[in-house]
TIMI-2910 file (N, C-alpha, C, CB; in pm, 1 decimal, decimal comma, always signed):
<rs>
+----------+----------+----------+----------+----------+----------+----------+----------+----------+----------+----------+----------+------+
!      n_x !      n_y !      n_z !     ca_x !     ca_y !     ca_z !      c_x !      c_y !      c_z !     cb_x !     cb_y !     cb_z ! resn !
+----------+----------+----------+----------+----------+----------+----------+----------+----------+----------+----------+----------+------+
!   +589,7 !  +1135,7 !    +83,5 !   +448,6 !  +1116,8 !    +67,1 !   +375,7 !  +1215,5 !   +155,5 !   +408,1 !   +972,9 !    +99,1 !  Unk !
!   +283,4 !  +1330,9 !    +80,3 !   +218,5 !  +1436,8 !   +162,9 !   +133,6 !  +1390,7 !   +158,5 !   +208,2 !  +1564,4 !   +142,4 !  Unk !
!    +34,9 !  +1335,5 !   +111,3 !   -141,9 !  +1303,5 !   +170,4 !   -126,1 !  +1182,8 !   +236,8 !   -280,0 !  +1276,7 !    +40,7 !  Unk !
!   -255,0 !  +1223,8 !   +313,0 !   -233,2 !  +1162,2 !   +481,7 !   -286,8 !  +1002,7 !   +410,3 !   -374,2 !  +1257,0 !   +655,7 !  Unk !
!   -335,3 !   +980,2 !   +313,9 !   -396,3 !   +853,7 !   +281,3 !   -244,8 !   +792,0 !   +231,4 !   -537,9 !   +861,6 !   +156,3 !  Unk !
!   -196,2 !   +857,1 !   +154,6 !    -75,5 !   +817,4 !   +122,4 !    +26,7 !   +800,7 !   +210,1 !    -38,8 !   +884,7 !    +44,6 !  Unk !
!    +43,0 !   +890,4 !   +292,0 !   +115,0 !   +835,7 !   +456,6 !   +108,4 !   +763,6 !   +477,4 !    +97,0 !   +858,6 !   +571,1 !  Unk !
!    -82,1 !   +712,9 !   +484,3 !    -77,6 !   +606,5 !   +637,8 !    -93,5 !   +447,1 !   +541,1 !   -268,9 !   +643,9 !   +791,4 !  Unk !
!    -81,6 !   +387,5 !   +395,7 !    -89,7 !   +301,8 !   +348,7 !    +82,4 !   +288,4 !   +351,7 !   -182,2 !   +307,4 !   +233,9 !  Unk !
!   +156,0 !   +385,3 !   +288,2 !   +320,6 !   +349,3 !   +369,9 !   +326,6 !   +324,1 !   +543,3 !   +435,2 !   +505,9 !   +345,5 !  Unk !
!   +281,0 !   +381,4 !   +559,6 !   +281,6 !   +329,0 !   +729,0 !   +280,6 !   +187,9 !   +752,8 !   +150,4 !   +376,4 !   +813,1 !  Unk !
!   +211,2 !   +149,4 !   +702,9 !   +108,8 !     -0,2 !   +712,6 !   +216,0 !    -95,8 !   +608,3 !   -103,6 !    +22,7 !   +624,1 !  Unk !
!   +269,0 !    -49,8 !   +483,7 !   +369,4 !   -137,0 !   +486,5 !   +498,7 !   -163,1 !   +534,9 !   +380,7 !   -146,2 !   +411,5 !  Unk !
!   +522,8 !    -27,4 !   +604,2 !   +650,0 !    +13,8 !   +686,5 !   +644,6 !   -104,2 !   +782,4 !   +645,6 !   +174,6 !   +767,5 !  Unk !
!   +547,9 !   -106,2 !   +856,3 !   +541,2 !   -142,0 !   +951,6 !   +569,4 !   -329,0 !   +944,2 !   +416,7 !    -76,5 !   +996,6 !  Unk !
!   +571,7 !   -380,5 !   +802,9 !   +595,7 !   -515,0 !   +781,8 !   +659,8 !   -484,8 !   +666,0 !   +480,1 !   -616,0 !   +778,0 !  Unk !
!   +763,2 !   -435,4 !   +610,9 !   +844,7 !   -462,1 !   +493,9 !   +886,1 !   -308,9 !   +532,4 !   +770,0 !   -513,7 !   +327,4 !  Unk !
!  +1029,2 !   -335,7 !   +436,0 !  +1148,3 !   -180,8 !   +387,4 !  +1125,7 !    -98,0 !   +422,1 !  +1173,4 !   -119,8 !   +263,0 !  Unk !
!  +1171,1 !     +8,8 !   +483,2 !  +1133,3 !   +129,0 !   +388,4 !  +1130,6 !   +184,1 !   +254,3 !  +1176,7 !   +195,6 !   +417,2 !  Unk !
!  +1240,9 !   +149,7 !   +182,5 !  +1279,2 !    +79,1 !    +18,9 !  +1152,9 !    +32,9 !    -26,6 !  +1394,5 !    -66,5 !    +12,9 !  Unk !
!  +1137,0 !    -72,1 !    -47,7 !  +1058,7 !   -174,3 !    -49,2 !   +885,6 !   -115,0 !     -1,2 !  +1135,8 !   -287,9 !    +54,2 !  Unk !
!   +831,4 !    -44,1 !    +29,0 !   +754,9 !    +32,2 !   +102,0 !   +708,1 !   +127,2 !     +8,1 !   +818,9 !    +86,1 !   +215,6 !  Unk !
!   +801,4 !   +245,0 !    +40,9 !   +808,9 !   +323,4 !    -46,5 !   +775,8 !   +327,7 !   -257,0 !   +925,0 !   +339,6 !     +2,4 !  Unk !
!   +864,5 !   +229,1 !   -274,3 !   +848,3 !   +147,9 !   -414,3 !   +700,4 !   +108,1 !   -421,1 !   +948,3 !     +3,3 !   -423,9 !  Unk !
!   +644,7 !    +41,3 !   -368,4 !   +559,2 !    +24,2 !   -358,2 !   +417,6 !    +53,3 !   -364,3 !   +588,4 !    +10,2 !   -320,4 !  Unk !
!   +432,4 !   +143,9 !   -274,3 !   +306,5 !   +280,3 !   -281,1 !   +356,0 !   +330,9 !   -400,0 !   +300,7 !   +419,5 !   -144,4 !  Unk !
!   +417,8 !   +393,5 !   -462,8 !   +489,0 !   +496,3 !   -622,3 !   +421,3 !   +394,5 !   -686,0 !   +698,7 !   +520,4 !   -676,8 !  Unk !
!   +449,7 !   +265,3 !   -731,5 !   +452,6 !   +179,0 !   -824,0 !   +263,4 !   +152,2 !   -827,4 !   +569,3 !    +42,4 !   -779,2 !  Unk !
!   +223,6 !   +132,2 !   -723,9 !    +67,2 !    +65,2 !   -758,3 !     +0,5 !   +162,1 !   -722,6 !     +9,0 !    -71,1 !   -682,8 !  Unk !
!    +11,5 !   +311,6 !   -707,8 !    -48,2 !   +462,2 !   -729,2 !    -62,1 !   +472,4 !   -861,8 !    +40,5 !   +586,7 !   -678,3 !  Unk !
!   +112,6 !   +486,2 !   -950,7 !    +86,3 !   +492,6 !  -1075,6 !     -0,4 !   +385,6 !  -1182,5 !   +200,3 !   +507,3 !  -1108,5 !  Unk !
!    -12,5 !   +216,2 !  -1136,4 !    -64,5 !   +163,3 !  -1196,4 !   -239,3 !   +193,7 !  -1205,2 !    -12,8 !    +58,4 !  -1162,5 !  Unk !
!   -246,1 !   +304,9 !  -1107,3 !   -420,0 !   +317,1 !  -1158,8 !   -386,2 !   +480,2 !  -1170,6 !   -585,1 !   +258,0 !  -1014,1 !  Unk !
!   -283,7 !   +514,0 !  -1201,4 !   -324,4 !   +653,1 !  -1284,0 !   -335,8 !   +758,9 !  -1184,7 !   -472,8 !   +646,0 !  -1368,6 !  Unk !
!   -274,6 !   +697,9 !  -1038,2 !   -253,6 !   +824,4 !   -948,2 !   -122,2 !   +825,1 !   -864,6 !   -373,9 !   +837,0 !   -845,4 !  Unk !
!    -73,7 !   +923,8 !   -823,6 !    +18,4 !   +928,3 !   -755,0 !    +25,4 !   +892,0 !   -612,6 !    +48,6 !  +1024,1 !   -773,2 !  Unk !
!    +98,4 !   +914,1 !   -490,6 !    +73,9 !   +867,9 !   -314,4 !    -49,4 !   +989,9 !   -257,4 !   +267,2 !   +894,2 !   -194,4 !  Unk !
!     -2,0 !  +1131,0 !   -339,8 !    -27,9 !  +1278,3 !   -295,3 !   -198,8 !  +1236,9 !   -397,5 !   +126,9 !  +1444,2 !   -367,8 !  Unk !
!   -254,2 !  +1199,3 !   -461,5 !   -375,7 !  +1220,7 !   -494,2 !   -428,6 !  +1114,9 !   -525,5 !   -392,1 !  +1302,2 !   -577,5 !  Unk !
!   -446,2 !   +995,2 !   -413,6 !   -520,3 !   +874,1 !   -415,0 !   -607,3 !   +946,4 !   -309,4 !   -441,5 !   +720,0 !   -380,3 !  Unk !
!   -722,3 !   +847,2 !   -347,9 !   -844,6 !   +870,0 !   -260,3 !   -919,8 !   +773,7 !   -212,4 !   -929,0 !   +939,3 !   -315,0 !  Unk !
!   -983,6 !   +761,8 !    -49,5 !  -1025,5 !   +669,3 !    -40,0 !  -1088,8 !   +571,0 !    -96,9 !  -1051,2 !   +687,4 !     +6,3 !  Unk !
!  -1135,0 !   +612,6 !   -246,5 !  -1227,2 !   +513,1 !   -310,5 !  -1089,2 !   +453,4 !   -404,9 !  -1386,6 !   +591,0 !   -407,9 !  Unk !
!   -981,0 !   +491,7 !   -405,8 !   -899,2 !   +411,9 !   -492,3 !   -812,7 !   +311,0 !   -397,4 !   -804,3 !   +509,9 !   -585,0 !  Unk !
!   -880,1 !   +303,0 !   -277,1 !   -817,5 !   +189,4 !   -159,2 !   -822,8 !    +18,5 !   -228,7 !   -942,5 !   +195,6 !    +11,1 !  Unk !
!   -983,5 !    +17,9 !   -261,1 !   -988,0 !   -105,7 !   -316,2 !   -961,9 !   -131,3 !   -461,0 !  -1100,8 !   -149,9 !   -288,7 !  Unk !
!   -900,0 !    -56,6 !   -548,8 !   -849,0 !    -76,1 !   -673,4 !   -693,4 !    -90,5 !   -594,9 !   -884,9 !    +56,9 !   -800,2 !  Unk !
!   -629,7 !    -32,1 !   -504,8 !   -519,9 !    -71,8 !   -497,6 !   -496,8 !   -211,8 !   -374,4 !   -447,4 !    +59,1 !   -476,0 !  Unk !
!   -544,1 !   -228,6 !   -313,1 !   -542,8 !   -356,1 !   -222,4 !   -491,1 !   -516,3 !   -312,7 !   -721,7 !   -369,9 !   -159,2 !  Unk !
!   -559,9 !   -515,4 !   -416,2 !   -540,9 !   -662,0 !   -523,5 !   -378,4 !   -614,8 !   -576,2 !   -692,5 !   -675,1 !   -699,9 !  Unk !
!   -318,3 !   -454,2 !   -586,7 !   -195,1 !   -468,7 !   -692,1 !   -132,0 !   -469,4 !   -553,0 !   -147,0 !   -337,9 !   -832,1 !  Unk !
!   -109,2 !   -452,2 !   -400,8 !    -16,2 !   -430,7 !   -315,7 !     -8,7 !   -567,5 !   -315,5 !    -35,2 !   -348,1 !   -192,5 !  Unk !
!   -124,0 !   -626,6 !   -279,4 !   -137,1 !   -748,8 !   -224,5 !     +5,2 !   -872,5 !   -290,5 !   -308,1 !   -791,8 !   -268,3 !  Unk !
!    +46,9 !   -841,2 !   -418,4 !   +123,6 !   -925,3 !   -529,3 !   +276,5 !   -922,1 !   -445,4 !   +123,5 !   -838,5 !   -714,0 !  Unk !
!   +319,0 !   -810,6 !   -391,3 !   +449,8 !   -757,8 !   -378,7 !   +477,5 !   -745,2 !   -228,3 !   +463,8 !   -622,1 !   -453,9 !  Unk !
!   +326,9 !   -749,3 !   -134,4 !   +374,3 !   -755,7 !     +9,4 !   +392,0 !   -932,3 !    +27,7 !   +244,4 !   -673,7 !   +129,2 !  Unk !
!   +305,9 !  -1002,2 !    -63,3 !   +314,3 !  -1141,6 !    -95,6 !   +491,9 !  -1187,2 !    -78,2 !   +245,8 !  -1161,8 !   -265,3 !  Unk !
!   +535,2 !  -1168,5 !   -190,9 !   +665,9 !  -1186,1 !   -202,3 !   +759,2 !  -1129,8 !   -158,5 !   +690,5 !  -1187,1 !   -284,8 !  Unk !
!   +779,0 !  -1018,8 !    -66,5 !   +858,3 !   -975,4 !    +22,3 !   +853,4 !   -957,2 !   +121,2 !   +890,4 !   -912,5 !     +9,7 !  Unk !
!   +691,0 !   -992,0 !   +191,2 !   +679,6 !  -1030,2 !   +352,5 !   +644,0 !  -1144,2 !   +375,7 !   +590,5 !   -958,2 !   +432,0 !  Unk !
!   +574,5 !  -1235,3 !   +302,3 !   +544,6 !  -1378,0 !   +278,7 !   +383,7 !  -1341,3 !   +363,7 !   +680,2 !  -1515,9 !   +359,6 !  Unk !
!   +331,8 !  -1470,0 !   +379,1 !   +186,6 !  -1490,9 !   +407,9 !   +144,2 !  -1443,3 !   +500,7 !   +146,5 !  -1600,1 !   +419,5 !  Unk !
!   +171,1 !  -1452,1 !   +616,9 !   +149,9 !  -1356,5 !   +748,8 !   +172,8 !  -1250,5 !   +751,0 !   +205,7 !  -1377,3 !   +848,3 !  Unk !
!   +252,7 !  -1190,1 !   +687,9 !   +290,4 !  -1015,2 !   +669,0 !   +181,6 !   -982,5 !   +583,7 !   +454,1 !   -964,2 !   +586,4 !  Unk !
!   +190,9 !  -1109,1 !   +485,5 !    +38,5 !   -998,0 !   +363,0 !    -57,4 !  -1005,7 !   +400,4 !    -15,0 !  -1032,2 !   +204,3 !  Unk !
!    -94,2 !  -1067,3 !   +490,8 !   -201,3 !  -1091,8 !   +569,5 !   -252,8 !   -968,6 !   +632,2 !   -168,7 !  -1187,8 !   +664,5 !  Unk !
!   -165,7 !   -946,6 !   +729,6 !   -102,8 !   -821,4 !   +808,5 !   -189,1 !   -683,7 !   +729,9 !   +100,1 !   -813,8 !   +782,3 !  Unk !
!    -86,5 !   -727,7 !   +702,5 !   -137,3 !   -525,6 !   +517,1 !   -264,7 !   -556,0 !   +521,8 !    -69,9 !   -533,4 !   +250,3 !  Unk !
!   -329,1 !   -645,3 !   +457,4 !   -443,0 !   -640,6 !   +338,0 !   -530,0 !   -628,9 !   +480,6 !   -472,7 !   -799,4 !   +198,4 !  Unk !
!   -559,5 !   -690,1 !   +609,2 !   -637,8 !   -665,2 !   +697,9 !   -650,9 !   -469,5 !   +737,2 !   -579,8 !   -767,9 !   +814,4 !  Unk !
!   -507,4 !   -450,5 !   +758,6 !   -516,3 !   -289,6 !   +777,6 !   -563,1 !   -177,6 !   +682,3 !   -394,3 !   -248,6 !   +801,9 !  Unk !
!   -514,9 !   -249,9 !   +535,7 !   -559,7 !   -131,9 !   +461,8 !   -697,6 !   -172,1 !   +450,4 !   -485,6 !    -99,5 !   +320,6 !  Unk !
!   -748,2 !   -264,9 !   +477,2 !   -920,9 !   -276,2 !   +459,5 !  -1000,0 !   -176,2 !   +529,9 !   -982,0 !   -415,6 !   +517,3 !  Unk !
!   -924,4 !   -123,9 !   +646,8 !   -964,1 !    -62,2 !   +779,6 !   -975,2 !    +77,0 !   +694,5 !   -842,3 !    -74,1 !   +929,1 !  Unk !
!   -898,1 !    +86,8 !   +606,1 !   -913,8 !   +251,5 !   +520,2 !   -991,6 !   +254,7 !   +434,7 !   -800,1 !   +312,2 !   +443,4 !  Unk !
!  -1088,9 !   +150,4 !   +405,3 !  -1205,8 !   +176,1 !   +335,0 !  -1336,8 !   +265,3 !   +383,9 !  -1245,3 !    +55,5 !   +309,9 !  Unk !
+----------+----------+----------+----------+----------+----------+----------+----------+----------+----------+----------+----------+------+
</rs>
């Protein structure tokens, strides 16, 4: 992941889930709005916050998604 927006939203799930799991992640809900890690933009923070939110749910449980969705808010 080369753009720094795309870095630092893997960062933020790194930091509470996989790297696997992480990684997948950012790829998977980039492409669901039609962008990649390398050309999201801050205004596509809050189109992606509701699709991370599903998958840090179920693989960090409630306090971890908690975790995320507070930090990536911080990148709005």
């Amino acid at each position: 992941m080369s753009s720094d927006l795309g870095q630092r939203i893997y960062d933020i799930l790194k930091a509470e889930l996989s790297e696997i799991t992480s990684s997948i992640i950012v790829k998977e809900k980039c492409k669901a709005i039609g962008k990649t890690p390398d050309t999201i933009t801050s205004e596509d923070i809050q189109r992606l916050i509701p699709l991370i939110m599903g998958p840090a749910l179920l693989f960090g449980g409630k306090t971890k998604s908690q975790r995320i969705k507070e930090k990536l808010q911080k990148l709005i």
